[in-house]
C-alpha positions in Angstrom: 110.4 100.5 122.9 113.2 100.0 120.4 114.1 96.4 122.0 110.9 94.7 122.3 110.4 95.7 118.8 113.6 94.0 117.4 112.9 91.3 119.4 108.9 91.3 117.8 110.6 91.1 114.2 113.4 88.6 115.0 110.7 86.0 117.0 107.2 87.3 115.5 107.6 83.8 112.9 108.3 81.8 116.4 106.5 82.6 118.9 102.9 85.3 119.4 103.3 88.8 120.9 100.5 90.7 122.7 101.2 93.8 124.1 98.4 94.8 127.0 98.1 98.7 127.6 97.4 99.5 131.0 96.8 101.9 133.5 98.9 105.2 132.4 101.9 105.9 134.3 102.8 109.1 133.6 99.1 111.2 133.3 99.2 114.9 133.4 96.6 114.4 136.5 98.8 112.4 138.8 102.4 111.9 138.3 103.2 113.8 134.6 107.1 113.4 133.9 109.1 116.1 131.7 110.1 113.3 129.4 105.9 113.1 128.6 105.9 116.7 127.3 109.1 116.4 125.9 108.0 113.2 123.7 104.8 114.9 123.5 103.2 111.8 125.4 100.7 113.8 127.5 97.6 112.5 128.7 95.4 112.4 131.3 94.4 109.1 133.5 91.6 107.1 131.1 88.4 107.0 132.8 86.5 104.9 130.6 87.5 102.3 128.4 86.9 104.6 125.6 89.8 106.7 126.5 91.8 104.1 127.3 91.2 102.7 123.6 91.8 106.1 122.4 95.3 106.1 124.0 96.1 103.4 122.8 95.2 103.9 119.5 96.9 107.3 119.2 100.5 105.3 120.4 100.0 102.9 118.0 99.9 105.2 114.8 102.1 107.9 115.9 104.8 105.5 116.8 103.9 103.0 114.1 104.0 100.3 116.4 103.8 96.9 114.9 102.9 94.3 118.0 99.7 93.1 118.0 97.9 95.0 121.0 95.8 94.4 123.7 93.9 97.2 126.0 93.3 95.9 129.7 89.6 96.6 130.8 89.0 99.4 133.3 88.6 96.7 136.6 92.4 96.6 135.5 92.2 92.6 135.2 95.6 91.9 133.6 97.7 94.9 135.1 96.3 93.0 138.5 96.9 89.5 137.4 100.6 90.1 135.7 101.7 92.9 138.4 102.4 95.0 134.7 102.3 98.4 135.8 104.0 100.8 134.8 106.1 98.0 132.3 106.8 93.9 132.4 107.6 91.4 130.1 106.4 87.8 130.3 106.7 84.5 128.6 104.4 81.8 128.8 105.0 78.5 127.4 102.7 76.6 125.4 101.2 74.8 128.2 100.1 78.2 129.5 102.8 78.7 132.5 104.5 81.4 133.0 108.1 80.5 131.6 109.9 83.8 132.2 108.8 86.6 134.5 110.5 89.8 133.8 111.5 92.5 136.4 108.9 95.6 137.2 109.5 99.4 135.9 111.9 101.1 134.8 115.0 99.6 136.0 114.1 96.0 136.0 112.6 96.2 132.5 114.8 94.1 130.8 114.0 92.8 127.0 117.8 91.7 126.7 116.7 89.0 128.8 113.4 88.0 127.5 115.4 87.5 123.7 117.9 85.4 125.5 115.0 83.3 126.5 113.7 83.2 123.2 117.3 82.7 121.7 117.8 79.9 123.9 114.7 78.3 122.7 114.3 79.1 118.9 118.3 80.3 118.0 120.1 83.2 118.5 119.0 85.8 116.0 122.4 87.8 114.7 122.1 91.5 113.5 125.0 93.3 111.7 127.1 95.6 113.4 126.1 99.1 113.4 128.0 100.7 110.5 130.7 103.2 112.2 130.7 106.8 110.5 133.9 106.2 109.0 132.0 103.1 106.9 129.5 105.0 105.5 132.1 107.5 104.7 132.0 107.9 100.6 135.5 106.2 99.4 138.6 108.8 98.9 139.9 109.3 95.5 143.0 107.5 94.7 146.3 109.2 93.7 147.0 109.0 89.8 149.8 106.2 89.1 152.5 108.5 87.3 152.8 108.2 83.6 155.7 105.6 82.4 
């Protein structure tokens, strides 16, 4: 989640974002994962829309996520239309083609690629360096110059 953020505040001036919550991928009533109950991320497949809102809504403030987001209806139009399930990224151009089609799940899921799309587009965006331990270290006192 951490990527497509950074990539949402490096681009969000450049391009739109719309994140589309679909079908869940993990409920506790079909395929529940450790990972869910260690994350706390537990719930069951939506059966109405409601839920599905209520999901949605629940991510959004406990994880404070900033994209703008979008909650496919329960025919399951845009999971069916963009092959998004359980995770995708796409581009689309301002002619309304698809301009980049990222790979599906878990180990295609790739938003290194989708910001080289953008970087190659709008300009790379730089970040610093993570700081080492040793750099936020506080600085060690100097020796005292001897007295002359």
């Amino acid at each position: 989640m951490g990527d497509i953020v950074q990539i949402y505040e490096d681009y969000q001036g450049r391009a739109d974002f719309l994140t589309v919550y679909v079908r869940e991928a993990h409920p506790t009533d079909e395929w529940q994962m450790k990972s869910n109950v260690k994350d706390d991320v537990c719930y069951a497949q939506p059966k109405t829309l409601a839920q599905r809102v209520a999901i949605a809504n629940d991510f959004t403030k406990r994880f404070k996520f900033p994209l703008p987001f979008g909650i496919d209806d329960m025919s399951n139009a845009a999971n069916d239309a963009y092959a998004a399930w359980p995770e995708r990224i796409y581009i689309i151009d301002e002619s309304g083609r698809i301009a980049y089609r990222g790979g599906m799940g878990l180990f295609n899921y790739k938003p290194e690629e989708a910001r080289e799309w953008l970087a190659s587009r709008y300009g790379a965006v730089k970040h610093d360096a993570p700081k080492s331990p040793a750099d936020e270290a506080p600085p060690r006192p100097r020796p005292a110059a001897p007295a002359k």
